[in-house]
C-alpha positions in Angstrom: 4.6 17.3 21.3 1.1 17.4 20.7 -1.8 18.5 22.5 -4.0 15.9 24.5 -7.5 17.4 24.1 -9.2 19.9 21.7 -8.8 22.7 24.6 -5.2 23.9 22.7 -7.1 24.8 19.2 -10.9 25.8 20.5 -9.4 27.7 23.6 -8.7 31.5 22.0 -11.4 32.9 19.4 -10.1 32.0 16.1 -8.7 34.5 13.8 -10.0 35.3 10.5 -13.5 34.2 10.6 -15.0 31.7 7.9 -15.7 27.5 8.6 -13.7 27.2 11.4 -16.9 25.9 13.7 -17.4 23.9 10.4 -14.1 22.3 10.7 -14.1 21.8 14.0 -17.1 19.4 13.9 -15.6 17.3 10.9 -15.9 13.6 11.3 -13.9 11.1 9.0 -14.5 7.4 7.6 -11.9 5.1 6.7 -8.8 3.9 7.9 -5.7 5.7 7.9 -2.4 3.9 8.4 0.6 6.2 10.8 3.8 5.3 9.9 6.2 6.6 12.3 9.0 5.4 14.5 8.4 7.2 17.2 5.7 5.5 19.8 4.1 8.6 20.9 3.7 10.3 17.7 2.1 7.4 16.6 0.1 6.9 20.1 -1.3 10.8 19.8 -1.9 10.4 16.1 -4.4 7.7 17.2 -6.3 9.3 19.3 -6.4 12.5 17.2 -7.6 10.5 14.2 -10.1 8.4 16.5 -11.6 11.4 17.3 -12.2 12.7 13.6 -14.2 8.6 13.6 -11.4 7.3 11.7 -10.1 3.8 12.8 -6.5 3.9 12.8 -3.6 1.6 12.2 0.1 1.8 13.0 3.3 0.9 11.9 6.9 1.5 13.4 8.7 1.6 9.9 8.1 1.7 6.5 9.0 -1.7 6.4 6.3 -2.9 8.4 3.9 -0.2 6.6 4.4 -1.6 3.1 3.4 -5.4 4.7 0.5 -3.7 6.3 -0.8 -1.6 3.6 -0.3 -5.0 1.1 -2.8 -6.9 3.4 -5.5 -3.8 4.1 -5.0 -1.4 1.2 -8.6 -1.8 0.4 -9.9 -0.4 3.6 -6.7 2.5 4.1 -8.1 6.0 2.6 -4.9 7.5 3.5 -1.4 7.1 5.2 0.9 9.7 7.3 4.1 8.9 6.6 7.1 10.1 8.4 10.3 10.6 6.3 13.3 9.6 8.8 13.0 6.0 9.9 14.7 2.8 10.4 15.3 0.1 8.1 12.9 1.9 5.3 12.6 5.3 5.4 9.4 7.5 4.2 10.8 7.9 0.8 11.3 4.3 0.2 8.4 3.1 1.8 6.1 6.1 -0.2 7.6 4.1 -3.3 6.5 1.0 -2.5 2.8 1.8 -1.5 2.6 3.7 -4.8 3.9 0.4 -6.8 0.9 -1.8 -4.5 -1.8 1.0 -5.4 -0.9 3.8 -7.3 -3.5 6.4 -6.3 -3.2 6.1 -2.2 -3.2 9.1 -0.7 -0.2 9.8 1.3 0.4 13.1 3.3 4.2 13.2 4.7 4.7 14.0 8.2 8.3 15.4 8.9 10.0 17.7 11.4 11.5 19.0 8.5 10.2 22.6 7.1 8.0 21.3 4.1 10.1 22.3 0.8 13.0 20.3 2.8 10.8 17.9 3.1 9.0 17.5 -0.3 11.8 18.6 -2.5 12.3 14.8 -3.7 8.6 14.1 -3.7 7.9 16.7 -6.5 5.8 15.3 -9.2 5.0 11.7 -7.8 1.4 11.7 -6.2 1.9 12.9 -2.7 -0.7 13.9 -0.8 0.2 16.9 1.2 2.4 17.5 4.1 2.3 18.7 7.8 4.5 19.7 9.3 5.6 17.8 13.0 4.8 18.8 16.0 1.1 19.0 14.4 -2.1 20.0 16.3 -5.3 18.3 15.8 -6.7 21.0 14.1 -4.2 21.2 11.4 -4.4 17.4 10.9 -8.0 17.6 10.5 -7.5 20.6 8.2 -5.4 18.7 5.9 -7.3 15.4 5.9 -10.4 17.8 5.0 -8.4 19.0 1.9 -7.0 15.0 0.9 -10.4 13.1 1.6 -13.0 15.8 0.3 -15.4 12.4 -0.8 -14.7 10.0 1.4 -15.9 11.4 4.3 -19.0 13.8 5.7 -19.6 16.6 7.8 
């Protein structure tokens, strides 16, 4: 579902011009927590993230993700959160990491088109959203836009 090295997005000139070289080089701090069901999605989110110089954590449900984020909330600067899982689902578990800190950033992963998505999210604090399957450069994008301070160039 996702590309395996940075080939895919750097391989054709990119259209449009602007910071794209900018982008490209844009290196993250922090931890983020992935919150999906789905090993590989969370396997390729790693390394993608690792790249950017984030150190990454996982979790298989939202379940497991609220545990996780009750323990290490003070080093997370941001979760991806998928919205259809098992025994706690990304709406559910997006609740409960608001109640434990109410200003954690949370961008919502979904294969879902994003006002599907996001229609129940409206007005309570989330993040962003990409869209699954995402390519590096469009996670990096996003986590550019959510984490302007807490990261550099």
């Amino acid at each position: 579902l996702f590309p395996a090295n940075e080939l895919a997005e750097n391989g054709a000139a990119p259209a449009g011009g602007g910071d794209e070289g900018v982008a490209a080089k844009w290196q993250g701090e922090g931890t983020v927590l992935i919150v999906d069901d789905e090993e590989s999605v969370c396997a390729m989110g790693r390394q993608m993230l690792e790249r950017m110089g984030f150190t990454v954590l996982t979790a298989a449900d939202g379940r497991e993700a609220v545990e996780i984020f009750r323990e290490r909330a003070d080093e997370i600067v941001c979760v991806l959160l998928d919205l259809t899982m098992p025994h706690m689902d990304g709406e559910e578990a997006f609740r409960e990491l608001r109640r434990i800190q109410p200003d954690v950033k949370v961008i919502l992963c979904s294969g879902y088109n994003s006002q599907t998505a996001t229609q129940r999210f409206t007005g309570k604090g989330l993040a962003g959203f990409i869209q699954k399957p995402y390519t590096m450069a469009v996670l990096r994008e996003k986590l550019r836009e959510v984490l302007p301070n807490g990261t550099h160039n």
